[in-house]
C-alpha angles and dihedrals in degrees: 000000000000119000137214111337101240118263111260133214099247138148118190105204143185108244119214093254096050091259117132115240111195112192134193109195092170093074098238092106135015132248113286104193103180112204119241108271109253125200109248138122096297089069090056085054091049089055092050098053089043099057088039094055093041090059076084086069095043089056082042092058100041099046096053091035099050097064090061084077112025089062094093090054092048092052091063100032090050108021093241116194123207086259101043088047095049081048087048102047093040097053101078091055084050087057085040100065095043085047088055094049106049104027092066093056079047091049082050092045107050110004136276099255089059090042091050089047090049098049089049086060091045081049109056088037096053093038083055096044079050090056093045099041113137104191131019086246095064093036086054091047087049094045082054089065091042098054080055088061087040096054096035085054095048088050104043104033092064089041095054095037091054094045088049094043122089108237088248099061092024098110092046086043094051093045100053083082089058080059099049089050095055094039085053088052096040086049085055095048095047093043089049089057098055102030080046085048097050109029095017089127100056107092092239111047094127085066086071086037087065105039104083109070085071083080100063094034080067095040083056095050095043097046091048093080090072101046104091121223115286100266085221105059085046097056098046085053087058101255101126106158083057086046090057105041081054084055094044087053098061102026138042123270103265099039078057108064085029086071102033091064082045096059093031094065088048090060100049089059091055099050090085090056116096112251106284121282139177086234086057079070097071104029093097141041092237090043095049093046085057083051090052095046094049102047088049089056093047100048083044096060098048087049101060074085085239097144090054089069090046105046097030099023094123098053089050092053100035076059093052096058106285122119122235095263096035085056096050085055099049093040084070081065098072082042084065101041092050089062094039087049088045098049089055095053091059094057094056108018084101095044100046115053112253100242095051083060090053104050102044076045089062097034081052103055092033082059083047097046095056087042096055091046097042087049086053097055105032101044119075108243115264130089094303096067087036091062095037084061099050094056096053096047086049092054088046090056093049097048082045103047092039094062121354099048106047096035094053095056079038090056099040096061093045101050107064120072119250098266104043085032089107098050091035093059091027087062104035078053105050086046080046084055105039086049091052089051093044083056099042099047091043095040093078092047098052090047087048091053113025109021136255095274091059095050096045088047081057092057093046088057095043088049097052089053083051088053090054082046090065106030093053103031112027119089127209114259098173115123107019131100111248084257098053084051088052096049088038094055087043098064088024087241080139091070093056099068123055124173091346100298121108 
């Protein structure tokens, strides 16, 4: 077992002409310059595979957002009981979670283009086993095999994005998913409302409900053909000529070569390792403290209770004053405000370090979640308090969709270094998952026995520890290649600097 790389003499500059210089001075390693990144086609190509590859999260937001209001119609069509409909909803995060685990090793394995074509396939079979399902039972065993495409999604889109992205674009690139997420939900929520409106009488109106996502599980499969292999992953499987026309394809010449010798002498490092394996991650003290780290983010973000709001919002708000109909129609609000935050995220998420987002994320939606259970409490029932709520959820999801939610999948592509970057995301993503569906299944039942306020106060709780989590364990990863953030875990140089200050 080898221990902490030692620390090298290194400076990571700006150059005059925008371009990164990375220097060893210590001899260990030579010198990587990385050209100023210059607008060309290659940019447009970028784009392209970007909102190909990102089709994966907007079948990963409509499929968890369309049950929140299709519940009501599968009551009647299926006879759902309290506790077949908590089994039901739930089944797609258990298949989530086993999606998220093994599909990483699978990404490593084989290669992230193949993994993103198969789940499009996982994804267009299991939506129409969900349309035609006869009976609960076979709609929550189908939701099961969706969840799998959901989670393998969730693990293997920010992966390939980040290993696609330059260092420069990588946290708009990689967030671009989180978009995609909310777009998806928002999608679900806005279809629900008009399909509900019109159709909103026939039993099986959810079946139509349900039916979309099949479209852009075909536009996926089919886009995928023109979205060329990570160069990355190529290059860490030894084909290195393939690596570099990839490169060549989404960045000028001479970046191009720039990062490929970048990448390449990182990979060679790594030839002497073992293949990767879960039990690598603990192997040693600077990979265990990423773990940690990662596990910490993942759990943190389930817990800001925002799935609750996206898989049950129109029965909180329905208990807050709405009617069922009135709350179909706001919950499309939240829906609006995810892809605004989000938008807005993308436009800063490169210029603001990524710990100081998270942390006024987590300060934010601690400060909501009082707000939402104090209204509760405090503000006799009627429209009023209805409308009081719903400003308040729709100013938690926005907090939480303009900084948590996109930062966390950001960070959790970035953290783990190249060879271990599958299992590590494969297993900070099944514990994501297996949080989300804790919440989720707990959530009703809290609500059921001790109110909405309470529940909303434990998350607030919850949600201040999360805040401690970030300002004294998470590390700034703004501004470094995902190489430089490899070499910078390993000899805990990271640690050093927090938001920007030695």
């Amino acid at each position: 077992m080898q221990g902490r790389r030692p620390a090298p003499t290194r400076e990571a500059v700006t150059t005059t002409n925008g371009g990164i210089v990375v220097t060893d001075t210590s001899g260990s390693s030579p010198r990587v310059a990385l050209p100023a990144l210059v607008s060309g086609p290659h940019t447009k190509r970028l784009g392209t595979v970007a909102v190909i590859a990102t089709f994966g999260g907007l079948l990963f937001g409509y499929d968890t957002g369309v049950i929140n209001g299709a519940l009501d119609s599968m009551e009647e069509s299926l006879g759902l009981t309290p506790a077949s409909e908590g089994i039901m909803v739930s089944a797609i995060l258990i298949g989530a979670a086993v999606g998220a685990f093994f599909i990483g090793r699978i990404s490593d394995a084989f290669g992230r283009k193949p993994t993103i074509n198969t789940l499009a396939i996982l994804f267009f079979f299991a939506a129409l086993a969900c349309v035609l399902a006869p009976t609960w039972e076979f709609l929550t065993g189908a939701r099961f095999f969706l969840g799998i495409a959901v989670g393998g999604a969730s693990v293997t889109v920010p992966v390939f994005l980040a290993e696609l992205a330059p260092t420069e674009q990588r946290g708009g690139l990689v967030s671009r998913n989180e978009l995609m997420i909310v777009s998806g939900q928002l999608a679900a929520f806005t279809i629900n409302a008009v399909i509900g409106s019109v159709w909103g009488e026939h039993d099986n109106v959810w079946r139509y409900m349900l039916s979309v996502a099949v479209l852009p599980a075909i536009a996926l499969f089919i886009g995928m053909f023109r979205v060329p292999e990570s160069p990355r992953w190529l290059i860490a499987k030894g084909r290195d000529d393939d690596a570099l026309a990839v490169l060549k394809q989404i960045r000028a010449d001479d970046r191009a070569v720039a990062e490929m010798a970048e990448v390449r002498l990182l990979a060679d490092e790594e030839k002497e390792a073992k293949s990767a394996r879960l039990a690598d991650l603990i192997a040693e003290p600077w990979l265990r403290k990423i773990l940690f780290i990662g596990i910490g983010l993942a759990v943190a973000q389930q817990l800001t209770g925002i799935n609750s709001i996206m898989y049950y919002g129109t029965q909180v708000l329905q208990q807050s004053g709405f009617s069922q109909s009135g709350a179909l129609i706001a919950n499309v609000g939240a829906g609006v405000i995810a892809v605004v935050a989000m938008l807005v995220a993308l436009r800063i998420i490169n210029k603001v370090g990524r710990r100081t987002m998270l942390m006024v994320g987590f300060a934010g939606v601690t400060i909501f979640h009082l707000l939402i259970g104090l209204s509760s409490l405090l503000i006799p029932e009627g429209l009023g308090r209805a409308i009081v709520v719903l400003i308040f959820v729709i100013g938690f999801v926005g907090t939480m969709q303009g900084t948590i939610g996109p930062l966390v999948w950001l960070m959790l592509s970035e953290i783990f270094p190249l060879k271990l970057r599958g299992v590590g995301m494969g297993l900070t993503v099944l514990i994501l998952w297996l949080t989300n569906f804790a919440v989720s299944l707990l959530f009703p039942i809290l609500v059921a026995g001790i109110g909405i306020s309470t529940t909303f106060f434990i998350f607030a709780v919850l949600n201040a520890g999360s805040f401690l989590f970030a300002v004294k364990k998470v590390p700034e990863t703004n501004g470094r290649s995902l190489e430089q953030l490899e070499e910078d875990f390993s000899t805990g140089a990271i640690y050093v600097v927090k938001n920007g200050k030695k």
